[in-house]
Structure formats: C-alpha cells, structure tokens
N, C-alpha and C positions, 0 to 999 in steps of 0.2 A: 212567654219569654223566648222560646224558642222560634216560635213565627217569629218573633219581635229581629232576631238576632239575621234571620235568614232574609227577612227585609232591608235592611239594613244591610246586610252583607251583596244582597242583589243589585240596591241602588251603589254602591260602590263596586260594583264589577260593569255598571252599565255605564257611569262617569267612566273608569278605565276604557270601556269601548272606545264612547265618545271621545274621549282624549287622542286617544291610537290612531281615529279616522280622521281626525282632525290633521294630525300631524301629518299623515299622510297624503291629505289634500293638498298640505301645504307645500311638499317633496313631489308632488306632478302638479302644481297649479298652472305652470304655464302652460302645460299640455292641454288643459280644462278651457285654455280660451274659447277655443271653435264651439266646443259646448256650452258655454254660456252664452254665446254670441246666440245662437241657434235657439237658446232654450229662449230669450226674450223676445226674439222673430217667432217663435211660436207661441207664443203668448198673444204678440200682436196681432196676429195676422188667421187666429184660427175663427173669428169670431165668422169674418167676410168670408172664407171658406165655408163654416157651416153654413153659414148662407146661400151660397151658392151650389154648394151640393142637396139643401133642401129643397131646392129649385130644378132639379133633376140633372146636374150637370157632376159628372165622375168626380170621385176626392180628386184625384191625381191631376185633373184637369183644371180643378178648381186650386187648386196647391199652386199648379204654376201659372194660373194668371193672376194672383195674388201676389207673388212672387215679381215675376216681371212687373206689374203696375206700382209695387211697392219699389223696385230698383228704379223702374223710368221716376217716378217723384222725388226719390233721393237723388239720381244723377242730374237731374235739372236743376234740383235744391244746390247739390257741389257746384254746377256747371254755372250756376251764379253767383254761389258766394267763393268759391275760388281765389277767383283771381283780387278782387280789392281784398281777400281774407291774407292771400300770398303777401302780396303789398306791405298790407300790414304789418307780417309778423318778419318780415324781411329788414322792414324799417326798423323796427322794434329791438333786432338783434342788432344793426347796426349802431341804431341810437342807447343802446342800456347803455355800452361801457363809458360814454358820457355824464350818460345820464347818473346814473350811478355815484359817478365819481362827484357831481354838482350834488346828489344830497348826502356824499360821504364830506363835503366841504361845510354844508351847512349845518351838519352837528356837529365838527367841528368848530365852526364859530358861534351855535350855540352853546358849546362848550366853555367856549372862552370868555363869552357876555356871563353864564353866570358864576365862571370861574373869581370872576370881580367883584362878588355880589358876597356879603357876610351870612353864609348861611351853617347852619349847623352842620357839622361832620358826615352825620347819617344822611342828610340829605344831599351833600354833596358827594356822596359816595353812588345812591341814587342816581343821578343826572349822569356821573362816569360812566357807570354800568349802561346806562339805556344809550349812552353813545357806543359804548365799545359795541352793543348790541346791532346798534343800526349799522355798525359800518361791516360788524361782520355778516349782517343777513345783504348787505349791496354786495359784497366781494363774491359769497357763495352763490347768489341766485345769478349774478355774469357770469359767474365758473360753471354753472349750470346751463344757462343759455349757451353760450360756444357748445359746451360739450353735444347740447343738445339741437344745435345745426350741423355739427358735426358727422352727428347718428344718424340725423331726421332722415337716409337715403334707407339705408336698413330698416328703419323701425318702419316706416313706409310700406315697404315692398312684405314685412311679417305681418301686418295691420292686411297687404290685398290679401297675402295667402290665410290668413287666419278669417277674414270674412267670406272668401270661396268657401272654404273648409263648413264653416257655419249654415252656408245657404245649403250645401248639397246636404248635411242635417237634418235643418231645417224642414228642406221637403219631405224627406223620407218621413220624417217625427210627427208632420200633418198629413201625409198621405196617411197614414197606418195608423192614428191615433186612436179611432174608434176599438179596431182587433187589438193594439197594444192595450186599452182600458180593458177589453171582454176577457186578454189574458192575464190580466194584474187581479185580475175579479176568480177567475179562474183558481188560481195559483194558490188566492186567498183562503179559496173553501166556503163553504156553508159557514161553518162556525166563525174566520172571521172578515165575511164579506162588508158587512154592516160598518167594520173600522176598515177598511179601503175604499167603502167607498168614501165614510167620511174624511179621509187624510186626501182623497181628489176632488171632494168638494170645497174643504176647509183650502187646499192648494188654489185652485181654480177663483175663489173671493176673495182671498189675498193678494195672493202674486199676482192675477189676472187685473185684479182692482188696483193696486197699487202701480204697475208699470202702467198702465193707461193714463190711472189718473193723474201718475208724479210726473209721465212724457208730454202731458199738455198742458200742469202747471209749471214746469220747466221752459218750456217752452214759452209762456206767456211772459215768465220773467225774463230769459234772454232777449226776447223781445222791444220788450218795454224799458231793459239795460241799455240796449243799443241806440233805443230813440231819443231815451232823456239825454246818455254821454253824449251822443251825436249836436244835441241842443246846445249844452255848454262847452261844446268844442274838448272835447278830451279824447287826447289821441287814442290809437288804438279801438275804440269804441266796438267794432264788429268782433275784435278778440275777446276783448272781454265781456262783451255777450255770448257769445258759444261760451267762455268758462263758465259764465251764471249759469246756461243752459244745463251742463253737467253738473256744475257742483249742486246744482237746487236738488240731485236728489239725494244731497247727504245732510240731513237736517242737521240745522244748527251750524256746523262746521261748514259747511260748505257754503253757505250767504254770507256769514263772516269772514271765511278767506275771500271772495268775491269783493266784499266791499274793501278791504285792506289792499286788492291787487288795485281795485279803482281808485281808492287812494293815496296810493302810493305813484300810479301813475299820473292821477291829475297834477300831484305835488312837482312833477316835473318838469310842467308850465307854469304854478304859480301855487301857493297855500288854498285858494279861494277855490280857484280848479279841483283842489284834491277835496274838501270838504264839499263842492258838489260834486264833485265824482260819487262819495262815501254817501250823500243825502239821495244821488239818486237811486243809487244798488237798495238804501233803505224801503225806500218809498216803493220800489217796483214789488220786494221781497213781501210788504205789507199787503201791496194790494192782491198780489197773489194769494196770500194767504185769507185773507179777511174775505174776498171775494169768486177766488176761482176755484181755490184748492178746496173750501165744503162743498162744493158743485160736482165735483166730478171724482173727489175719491172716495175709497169705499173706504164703509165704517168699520169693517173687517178689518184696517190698519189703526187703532185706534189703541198705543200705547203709551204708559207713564212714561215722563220725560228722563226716570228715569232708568227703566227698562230699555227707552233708545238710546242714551247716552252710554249703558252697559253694551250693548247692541254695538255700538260704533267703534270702541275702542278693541274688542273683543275681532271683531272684524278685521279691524284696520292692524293690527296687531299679527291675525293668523294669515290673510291676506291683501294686507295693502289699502290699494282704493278699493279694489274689487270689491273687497272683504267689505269695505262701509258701504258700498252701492247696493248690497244682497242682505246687509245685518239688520234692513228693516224685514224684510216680506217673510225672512227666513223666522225673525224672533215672532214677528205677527201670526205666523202659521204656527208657531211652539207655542205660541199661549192660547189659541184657539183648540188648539188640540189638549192642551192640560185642560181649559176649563171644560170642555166635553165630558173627559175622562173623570175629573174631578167628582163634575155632578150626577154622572153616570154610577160609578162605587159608591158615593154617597148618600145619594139623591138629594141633595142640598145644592139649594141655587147659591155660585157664586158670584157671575158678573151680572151686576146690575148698571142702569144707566148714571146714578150717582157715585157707582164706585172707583177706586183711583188705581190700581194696580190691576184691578182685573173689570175696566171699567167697557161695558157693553152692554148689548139685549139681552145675554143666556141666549139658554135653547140649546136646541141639538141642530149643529148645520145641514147635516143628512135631511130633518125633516122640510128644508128648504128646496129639495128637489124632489118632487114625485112622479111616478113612473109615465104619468101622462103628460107633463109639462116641456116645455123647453129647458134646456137647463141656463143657467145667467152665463153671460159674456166670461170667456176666457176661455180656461185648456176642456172645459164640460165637452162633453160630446155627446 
C-alpha cells in the first residue's frame, strides 16, 4: 500500500514537472527558434558529415562543406523560385480584396435563392450560419493578408537573423557531436549508460527518420500540387505548392487546409476550378501517401491515429505551428521510450506488429546498434 501510494504520488510530481517545463517553453519559445532551426539542419546534414569524416576529412571541415553545399542548393532553389513565388503572392494580396468580396456576394445570393425555397426552420438557420460563416472567414483572412504585407519587411529580416543564429549552431552541434555524445554517456554513469544510450538511439530513428522521410514526401507533394494546379490553370499554383510543401508535415490537418486554400482559390475563377483545385491536392496527397511515404519513412514513427491527433492539438495549443510540426517525432520517441521501459520492468512484450496503440516490432532499440557496426542515418555518431 505504501509503495502503491508513493508511486502514485511520484508520477504526479513528474506530470507537475512536465507541466512547469512546458509552460516555460512556451514563455521563451520565440527565443527557441534559432534552436530548432539548427536542431533540424543537424538532423539533415549529419549523415553526409559522418561520411566524410569517415573518409579521413576533419568533422569541422566536413561540417562546413556540408553547410556551404547545403546553402549553395537552397540559394539556387530561392534564386529560382523567388521571383514568379514574389509575383505571385504580390498578385494575390492585391487580388483577395476582390476576390473575397465576389465570393462574399456569392453567398450572399446563395442566400437569397434559398431564402425562396420552403424549407424547414432548422435548415434554414443552417444555410444562415454557413454564410455568416464564409463571409466572416473572407473579411478576416483580407484583414490578415494587409496585415501580413504589412509586417512581411520585419518578419523577413527575424526569419535572416534567426536562420544565421541556426547555422552558426548548427556547426558547432555537428562539429562536437561525437565528444558532446562521449559526455552525455559520461555524465550518465555505468549504471545509467544503457538508458542514454537508448534515449540517443530511440532520438536518432525517430527524429532522424521522420524529418528525412516527412522532407521528401513533402516535397513530392508540393510538387506534384504545383504541376496538376498549373494544368488546370489555378492561380497561385507555385504558392500553394510551398504551403502543400509545409503543411504535408502536419498530418491530417495540414492536407486538409491545403486542399481548402486550393479551393477556395480555384472557386475564384470558377466552381469547376475550385473542385479541381480540391481533386488535385487529393490525388497528390494520395499518391504520396500510398506510394512514397512507406518508401522512405521510418517505421520508428508508426502511431495511432489517435495518439497523433492528441499529439497535434497538444502541440498546436502549447506552441502554435511549431508545436504541430515537432508533436509527431516528439510523441514517436515517448512511446518508443515507454514501450522499452515497459517491457524492460516487466518483461512482457508490448508492441507487436498487429497492435493498435503501441503497434511495432518490440525489442530493445539499443540492441540495434552494436559496438562494431555503423550506426543508422541520423544524429548516431
């Protein structure tokens, strides 16, 4: 009874923790940007480093021509899509309050057709509400756009300093990563070397797996956004590919607002426009899914739908997008780390490949790495 009570009383002092550090992440999160920036460039970029330090060439040397080769394909990447990207969202801020105002008229005279119509009360209260609806989400996303050409000179110029801030990081985080691991190991002890290493391995097949794998199915689907809207002539197209781009890494939520910005904007040229805008975000999101995304990410992110729908909101809640961009790889490494622990006190297998909450291979992730091997792609060293 008394163990019973003092367990109990522990896991409610270690939620109080969790709660407190949370909160406090959330009171410097903007400071945390350069950090997170840094933490995903080193994610990316440590793999082609260990490579070429295996090769005989210094970390520190191999850090910054990873570094430079990674900025020369990004700045080529900007130095091309720039300018029709400018274009675009230039036209775009010019054309909403138009635009806007044409689909604030056309629910109003959907209003009015079936204002004439004899239908029940409830449903005519219905049809009121989803107009008052649309015309208030036209008015606030114009009121957002100004605001937001307004800022765009500021937010700009915190966006360069916050991505310097990241790279000079960056380096330092993959020069030193090997001696940073021998002192995390260090610090741990004998007694508990075994769970550091597994919380940098269980790190390393998650996060590592998942920002690879979610950055080239993102990719594929912004891609493949751009090609089909470009087909059927729907404005915008290169914008709302970069937002497929991003939003693809917030599952669920973010294909769906994708397809809603697609048509909503086709609807601006015509109804038929905006349903293939909507048919082609489906179809790209699909094929990613059915085909690129089991190619290339790791089974290591492998959670209940809804584990990541807790995940998301939880997130987006404590911080924002950020918050939903990190509530997968973060929940994915907390349930690889319980089911460890789990069958470790236990010894009772929990994740099996038919199971639905804690649905995997088992095993100990530690016995994935052995002292003679390489270790797999990510932050391993």
């Amino acid at each position: 009874m008394k163990s019973t009570a003092v367990s109990v009383w522990g896991a409610i002092g270690i939620l109080i923790l969790v709660a407190v550090a949370l909160w406090g992440l959330g009171k410097i999160s903007a400071a945390l940007v350069p950090f997170v920036i840094a933490f995903v460039i080193a994610f990316l970029l440590n793999w082609p480093v260990r490579v070429l330090a295996a090769r005989g060439m210094q970390r520190g040397a191999a850090t910054l021509a990873c570094l430079l080769v990674g900025m020369i394909v990004l700045g080529t990447a900007l130095t091309l899509l720039a300018p029709p990207l400018t274009r675009q969202i230039v036209a775009f801020a010019q054309d909403a309050p138009a635009a806007f105002a044409k689909l604030e008229l056309a629910t109003t005279q959907v209003q009015d057709r079936f204002s004439s119509l004899v239908l029940p009360e409830w449903a005519r209260g219905v049809i009121q509400a989803a107009s008052v609806q649309v015309s208030g989400i036209a008015v606030r996303v114009g009121n957002d756009l100004a605001g937001l050409v307004v800022n765009a000179g500021s937010d700009v110029a915190q966006g360069f300093f916050d991505v310097f801030i990241a790279l000079v990081i960056a380096f330092w985080a993959l020069k030193d990563l090997p001696k940073i691991r021998e002192e995390v190991l260090l610090i741990a002890g004998p007694k508990f070397e075994e769970d550091a290493e597994l919380l940098i391995s269980t790190v390393n097949k998650v996060v590592g797996g998942y920002l690879k794998g979610q950055t080239i199915a993102s990719l594929a689907t912004g891609t493949l956004a751009v090609i089909g809207l470009a087909i059927f002539h729907v404005p915008y197209a290169l914008v709302i590919g970069i937002i497929a781009f991003f939003f693809n890494f917030i599952p669920y939520v973010g294909p769906f607002t994708t397809g809603f910005i697609a048509g909503l904007v086709g609807l601006f040229v015509g109804p038929w426009t905006g349903v293939a805008a909507v048919a082609v975000i489906v179809v790209a999101q699909n094929f990613t899914d059915t085909v690129i995304t089991p190619r290339v990410m790791s089974e290591q992110v492998d959670l209940h739908p809804i584990i990541v729908i807790l995940s998301l909101l939880v997130g987006g809640s404590l911080f924002g997008i950020a918050g939903m961009l990190f509530a997968i790889p973060v929940a994915a490494t907390g349930k690889g780390l319980f089911v460890y622990y789990y069958e470790r006190r236990t010894q009772r297998s929990l994740a099996s490949q038919d199971g639905a909450l804690f649905r995997g291979t088992g095993g100990d992730p530690v016995d994935d790495i052995q002292p003679d091997q390489t270790p797999p792609e990510g932050m391993a060293v």
